[in-house]
N, C-alpha and C positions, 0 to 999 in steps of 0.2 A: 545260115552262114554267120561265121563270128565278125564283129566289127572289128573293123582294123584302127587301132590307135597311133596316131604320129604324136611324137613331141619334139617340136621344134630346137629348144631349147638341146637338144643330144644330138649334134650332126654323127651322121651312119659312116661309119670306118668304111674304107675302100675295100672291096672284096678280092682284089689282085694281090697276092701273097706277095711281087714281086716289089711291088712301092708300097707297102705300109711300113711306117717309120719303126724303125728299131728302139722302141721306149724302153729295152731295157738297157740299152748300153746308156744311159743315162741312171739307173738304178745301182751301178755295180756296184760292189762292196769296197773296201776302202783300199784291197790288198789290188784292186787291178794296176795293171803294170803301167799304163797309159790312162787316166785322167782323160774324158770329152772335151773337145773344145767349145766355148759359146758361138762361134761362129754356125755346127751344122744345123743348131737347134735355134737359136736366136735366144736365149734364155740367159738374162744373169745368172753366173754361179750366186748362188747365196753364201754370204757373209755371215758367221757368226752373231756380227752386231746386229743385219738382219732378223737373225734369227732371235735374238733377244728382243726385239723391237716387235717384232709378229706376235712374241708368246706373251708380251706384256700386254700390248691389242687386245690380244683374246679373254685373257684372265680377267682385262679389266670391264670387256663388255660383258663376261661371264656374270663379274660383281653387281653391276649395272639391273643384271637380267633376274638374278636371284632376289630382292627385295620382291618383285612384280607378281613371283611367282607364291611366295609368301601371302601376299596381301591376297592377292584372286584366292586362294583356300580360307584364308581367315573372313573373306566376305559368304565365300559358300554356307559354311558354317552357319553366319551369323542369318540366312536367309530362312529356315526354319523357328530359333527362335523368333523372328519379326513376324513371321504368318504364326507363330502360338500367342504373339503380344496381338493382336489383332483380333484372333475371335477371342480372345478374353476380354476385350476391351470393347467386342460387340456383346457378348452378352452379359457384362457389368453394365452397358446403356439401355439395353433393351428387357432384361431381367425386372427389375421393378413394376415393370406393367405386367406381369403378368399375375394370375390370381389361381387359389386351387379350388374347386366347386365342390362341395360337399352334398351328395340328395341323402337328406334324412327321413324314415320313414316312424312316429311317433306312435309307439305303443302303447303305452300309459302318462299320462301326463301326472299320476297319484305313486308312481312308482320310483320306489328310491334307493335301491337297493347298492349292493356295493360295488358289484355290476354296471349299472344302469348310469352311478355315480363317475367312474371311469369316463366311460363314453361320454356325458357329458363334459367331463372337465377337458377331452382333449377335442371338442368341436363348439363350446357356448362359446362368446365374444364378452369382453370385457360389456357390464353392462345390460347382458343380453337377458332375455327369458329362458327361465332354464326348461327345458320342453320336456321333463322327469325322463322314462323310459326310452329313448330315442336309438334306433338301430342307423347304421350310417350301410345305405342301399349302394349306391355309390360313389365315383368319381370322375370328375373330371375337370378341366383348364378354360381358363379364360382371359382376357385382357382388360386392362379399362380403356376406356373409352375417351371420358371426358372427366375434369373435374369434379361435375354434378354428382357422379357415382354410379354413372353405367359400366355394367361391364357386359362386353360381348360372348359370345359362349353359342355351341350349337345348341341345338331345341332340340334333338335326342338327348341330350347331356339332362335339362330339365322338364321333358316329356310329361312323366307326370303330375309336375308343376300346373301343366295348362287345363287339365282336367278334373282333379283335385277339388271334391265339394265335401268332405269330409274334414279339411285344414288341420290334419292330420301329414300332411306333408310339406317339409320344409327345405330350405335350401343355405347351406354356408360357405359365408366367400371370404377367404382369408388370403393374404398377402405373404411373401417369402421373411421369415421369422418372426413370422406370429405380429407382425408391425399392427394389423388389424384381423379381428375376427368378424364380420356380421352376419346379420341375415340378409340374404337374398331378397329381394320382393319381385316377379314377375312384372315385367312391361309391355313385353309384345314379343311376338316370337310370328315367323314367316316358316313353316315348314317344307314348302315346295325347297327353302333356299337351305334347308337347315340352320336357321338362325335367331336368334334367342336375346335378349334382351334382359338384363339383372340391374339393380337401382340397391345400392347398398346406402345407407345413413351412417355419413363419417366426415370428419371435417376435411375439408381440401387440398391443406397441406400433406395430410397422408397420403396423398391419392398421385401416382403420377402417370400419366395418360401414354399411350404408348403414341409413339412415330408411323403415321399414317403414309406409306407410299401409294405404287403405283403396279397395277400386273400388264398395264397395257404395254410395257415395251420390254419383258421379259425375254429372255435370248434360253435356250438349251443350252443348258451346260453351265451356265453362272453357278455361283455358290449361293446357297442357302441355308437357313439355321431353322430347329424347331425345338421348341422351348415350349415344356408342360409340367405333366404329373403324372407319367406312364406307369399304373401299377401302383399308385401313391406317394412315388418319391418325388417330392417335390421340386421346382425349378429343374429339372432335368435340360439338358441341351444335347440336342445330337445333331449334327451335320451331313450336309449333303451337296447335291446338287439340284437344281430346274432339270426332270430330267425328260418331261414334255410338255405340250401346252394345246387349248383344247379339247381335253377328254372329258367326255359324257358320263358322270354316276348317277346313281339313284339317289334321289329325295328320300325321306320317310313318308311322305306322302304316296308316293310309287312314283309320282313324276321325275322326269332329268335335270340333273344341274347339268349344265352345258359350260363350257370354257374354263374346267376343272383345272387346277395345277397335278402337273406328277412330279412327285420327288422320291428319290433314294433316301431321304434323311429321314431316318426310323422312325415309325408314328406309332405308337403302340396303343392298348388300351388303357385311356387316363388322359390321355394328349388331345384328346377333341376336344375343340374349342380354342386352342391356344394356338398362340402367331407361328405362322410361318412368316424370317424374317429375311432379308438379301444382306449382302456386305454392309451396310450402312446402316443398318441396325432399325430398318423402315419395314412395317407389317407390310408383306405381297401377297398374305392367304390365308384363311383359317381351315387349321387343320382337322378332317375329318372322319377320312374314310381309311382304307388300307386293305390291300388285295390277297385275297388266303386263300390255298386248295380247302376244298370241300372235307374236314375233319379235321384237318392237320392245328388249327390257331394258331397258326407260327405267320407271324407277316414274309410275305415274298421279299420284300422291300420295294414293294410298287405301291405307293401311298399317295392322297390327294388331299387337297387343299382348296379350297371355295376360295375365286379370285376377290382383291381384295375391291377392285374397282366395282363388282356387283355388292360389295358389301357397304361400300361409302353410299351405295344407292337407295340402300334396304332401311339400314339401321335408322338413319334422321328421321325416315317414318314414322318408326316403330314409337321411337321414343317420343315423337306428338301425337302422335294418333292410337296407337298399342294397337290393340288384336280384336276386331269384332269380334264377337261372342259366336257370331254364326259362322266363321270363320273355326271354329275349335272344332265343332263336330266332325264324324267323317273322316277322324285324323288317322292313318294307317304307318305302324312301324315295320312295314314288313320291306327287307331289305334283298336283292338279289342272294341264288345260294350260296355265289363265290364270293358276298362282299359283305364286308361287318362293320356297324359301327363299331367305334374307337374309344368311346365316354364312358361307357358300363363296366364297372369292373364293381365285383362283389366281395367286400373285404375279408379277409383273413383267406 
């Protein structure tokens, strides 16, 4: 059955044909022969002057109304630029901490070819040793940390770092326009957590540490940024949202990280390691993993992030204590078949 609507505000005309009021003998035209009187209707005739009086009323509330209408469009307007001032102005603050990871694997250290010479010149650090023949294996992101010259980074990103007794494998951590190039030195690295530990030698004024938040009071559906080197391109930013909280991935160890972040905001390969960061320009995650059908490589845009609160746990560790040695052995990168790391990408 339909609902039945009243509106008070519109009294119901009488249904008796014989008393409802004759509103058009007040309508006629001007040739009627007899003019209504105000008495049968109770109505002033309107006056002319009236009527001058009513249409300047109106025009002038009209005037009145027209600025209003103006302004509310000119602020609509203005509401998109202010959300484009906004993430530009989160990732000009938060930008600077981030860093690109270079894994070099060293071929010849007698080889100097003109080749060999390239490659070096676009990965040595002002400074550095030149490591002769160096192939660059991969890539991927990181942040610093602290003044000292930690940067954080997942440990699939520098994997063969931790195993590595031939020194024959290196690692380069430079900053957004080449501000700093260094070497990497290995600290500590927790694999259950995929996380990793890098100690670069640079003076402190170059180093600027990023903004540590919180994942503990994290809402679905807030906005979020991820800021890396997807593929090489450096500082990249793409946007998203929180777009759940608590999800279970795999370690490289094969154990769970448990209280995963999930976001929409594109994590590619190259971007492991690098902040996931909220409105405020505060790390909430480090970006890791990213969910694919089995063949395809294309991200679903179901991506995850190691909360940041287990990582304020880890890292102070690592960097007093680093990595037992018995701790290394035993190390497994084998990842589920629908899930990839994010850090490996093979250049050219």
């Amino acid at each position: 059955m339909l609902a039945s609507f009243q509106f008070p505000a519109f009294p119901r005309a009488n249904a008796t044909a014989t008393t409802r009021p004759r509103i058009s003998a007040v309508l006629c035209s001007a040739s009627c022969s007899s003019p209504p009187t105000n008495k049968r209707f109770n109505f002033p005739l309107p006056t002319r002057r009236a009527a001058l009086l009513l249409a300047s009323s109106l025009t002038s509330s009209l005037l009145q109304f027209l600025p209003q209408c103006q302004f509310a469009k000119a602020v609509e307007t203005d509401e998109p630029q202010e959300e484009d001032e906004r993430v530009v102005r989160i990732f000009q603050e938060a930008s600077p901490a981030v860093v690109y990871i270079k894994y070099l694997e060293v071929q010849s250290r007698a080889g100097k070819n003109k080749e060999s010479k390239f490659i070096n010149d676009s990965v040595k650090g002002e400074d550095e040793e030149d490591l002769g023949d160096a192939k660059v294996e991969s890539t991927g992101s990181g942040f610093v940390w602290d003044k000292a010259g930690h940067i954080v980074t997942n440990y699939h990103v520098v994997a063969k770092l931790a195993t590595d007794t031939s020194g024959l494998h290196h690692c380069r951590v430079g900053s957004n326009g080449r501000t700093f190039v260094r070497e990497g030195r290995l600290v500590g690295f927790d694999p259950a957590y995929d996380l990793a530990v890098l100690k670069v030698d640079i003076e402190r004024d170059k180093l600027r540490p990023a903004l540590i938040g919180t994942s503990q009071d994290l809402r679905v559906g807030q906005n979020c940024f991820a800021i890396g080197n997807p593929y090489g391109y450096e500082h990249t930013l793409t946007t998203g949202v929180v777009s759940g909280l608590r999800r279970e991935i795999p370690s490289p160890n094969g154990r769970a990280i448990r209280g995963a972040i999930q976001t929409d905001a594109a994590i590619n390969a190259g971007n492991s390691g690098g902040p996931l960061i909220d409105s405020y320009g505060h790390v909430i995650g480090v970006n890791t993993a990213t969910f694919t059908r089995k063949g395809s490589g294309v991200s679903s845009g179901v991506n995850f992030a190691i909360p940041i609160d287990a990582v304020v746990r880890i890292i102070p560790s690592l960097i007093v204590n680093g990595t037992d040695i018995k701790d290394r052995s035993g190390i497994s990168s084998k990842y589920e078949k629908d899930q990839r790391q994010v850090g490996n990408v093979l250049n050219g």
